[in-house]
N, C-alpha and C positions, 0 to 999 in steps of 0.2 A: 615400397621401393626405397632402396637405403638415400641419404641426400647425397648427391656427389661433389665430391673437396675438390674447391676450387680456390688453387692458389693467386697470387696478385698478378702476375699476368693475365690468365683466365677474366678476373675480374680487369682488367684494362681494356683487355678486347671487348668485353661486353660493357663497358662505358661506352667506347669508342661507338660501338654497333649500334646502342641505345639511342646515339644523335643522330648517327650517319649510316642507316644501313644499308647504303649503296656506295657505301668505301671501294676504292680497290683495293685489292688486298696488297698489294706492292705498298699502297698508303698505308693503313693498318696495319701492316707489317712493321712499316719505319715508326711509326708514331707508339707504339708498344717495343719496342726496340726487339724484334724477333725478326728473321729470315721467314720468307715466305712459307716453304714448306712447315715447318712446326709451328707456326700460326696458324695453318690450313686445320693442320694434325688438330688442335684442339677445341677450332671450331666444329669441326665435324663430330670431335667426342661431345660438345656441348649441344650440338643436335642431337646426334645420338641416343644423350640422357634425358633430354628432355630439356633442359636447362632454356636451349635455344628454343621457345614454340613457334619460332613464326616469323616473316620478314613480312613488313605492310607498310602502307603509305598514309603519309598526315593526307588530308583533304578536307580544302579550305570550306568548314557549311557554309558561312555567308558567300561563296560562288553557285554551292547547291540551291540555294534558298530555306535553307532550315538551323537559321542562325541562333535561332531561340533555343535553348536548353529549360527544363522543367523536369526539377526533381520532387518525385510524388511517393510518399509515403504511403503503405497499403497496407491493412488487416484486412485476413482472410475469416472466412466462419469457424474453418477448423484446420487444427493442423494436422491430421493425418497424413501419412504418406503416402496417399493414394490424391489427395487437395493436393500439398505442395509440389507433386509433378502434373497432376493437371493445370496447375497453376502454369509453373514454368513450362508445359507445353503452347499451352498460346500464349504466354509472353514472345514464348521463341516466332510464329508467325506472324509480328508485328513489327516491321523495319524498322519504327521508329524507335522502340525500345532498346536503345544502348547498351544497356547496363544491366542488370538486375540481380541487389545484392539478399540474401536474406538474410534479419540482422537482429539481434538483441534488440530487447529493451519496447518502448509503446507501442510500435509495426512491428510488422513482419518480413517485409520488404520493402527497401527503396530502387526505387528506379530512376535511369538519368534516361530522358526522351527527348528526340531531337524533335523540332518544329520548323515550322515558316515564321507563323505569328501564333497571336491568342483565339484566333479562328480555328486556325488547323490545331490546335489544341481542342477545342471545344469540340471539333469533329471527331478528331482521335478520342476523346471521352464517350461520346454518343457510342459510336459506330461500332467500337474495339473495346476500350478498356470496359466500361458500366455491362459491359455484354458475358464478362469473362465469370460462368456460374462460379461462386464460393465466395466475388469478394463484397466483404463489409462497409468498408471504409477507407477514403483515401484523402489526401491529404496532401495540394500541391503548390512548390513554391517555383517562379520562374528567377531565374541565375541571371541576374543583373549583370556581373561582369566576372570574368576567371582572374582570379589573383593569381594562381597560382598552377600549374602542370607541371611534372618534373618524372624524366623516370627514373627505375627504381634505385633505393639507394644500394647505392653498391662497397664502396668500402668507408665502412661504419666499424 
C-alpha cells in the first residue's frame, strides 16, 4: 500500500488527536486553523488510509492493580514460521501481555507485561508463560519508573 502524503495540517490534526482524542471538532478545528468541514474531510481520509488505527483511552494501571510493568526478554528453540506464530498465538491469549516485539540481536522477543506485584509475576511465569512449547530462555527485568512516554513524532 503506497504511504499517504500527508501535508502539515494533516500532521497538526494528528498531534492534536494524539493528546486529545476526544477534541471537538469545533476545537480541533480552531486550533489547526481549518473550518470544520475540511478537517472533518481529512480526518476521515486519515482513517480511511489507515493512517488513523484507532481512538483508545489511557487507563490509569495503578487503579487496576497492575502497576508493575516487566519487560522479559525471550529466545525461542526455533525460528520457523510455523514457532514464531505459535509463539505469537498464545502470546495473544495472555492479557497481561502488552506488548510483544520481535527484535534483532541476543532474543527474539521482548515483551512489556502488565502485573500487580512480584507474585502475580511469578504466577504469570508458572501458569502462562514457562507453559508456552518452544520457549528456551527468558530474561526479565521490572521497570522501576517511566521516564519517559510520548507519542509519535510527527513533524520531524
Amino acid at each position: 500500500m503506497p504511504e499517504p502524503k500527508l501535508d502539515k495540517l494533516d500532521r497538526d490534526i494528528l498531534s492534536v488527536l494524539q493528546t486529545d482524542a476526544r477534541i471537538s471538532l469545533q476545537e480541533l478545528s480552531k486550533r489547526v486553523g481549518l473550518s470544520s468541514s475540511p478537517c472533518w474531510t481529512r480526518i476521515r481520509r486519515m482513517e480511511e488510509s489507515g493512517v488513523i488505527e484507532g481512538y483508545t483511552v489511557r487507563v490509569n494501571a495503578q487503579a487496576l492493580n497492575l502497576a508493575e510493568t516487566v519487560i522479559v526478554q525471550v529466545t525461542l528453540d526455533s525460528h520457523s514460521d510455523e514457532a514464531l506464530f505459535a509463539f505469537g498465538r498464545a502470546l495473544a491469549d495472555i492479557p497481561e501481555v502488552l506488548e510483544a516485539l520481535l527484535v534483532s540481536g541476543d532474543y527474539d522477543y521482548i515483551l512489556r507485561i502488565a502485573v500487580s506485584d512480584t507474585r502475580d509475576y511469578e504466577r504469570l511465569l508458572r501458569e502462562r508463560l514457562y507453559k508456552i512449547p518452544g520457549l528456551r530462555h527468558s530474561k526479565s527485568s521490572f521497570v522501576l519508573r517511566s521516564l519517559k512516554q510520548s507519542p509519535l513524532p510527527l513533524h520531524r
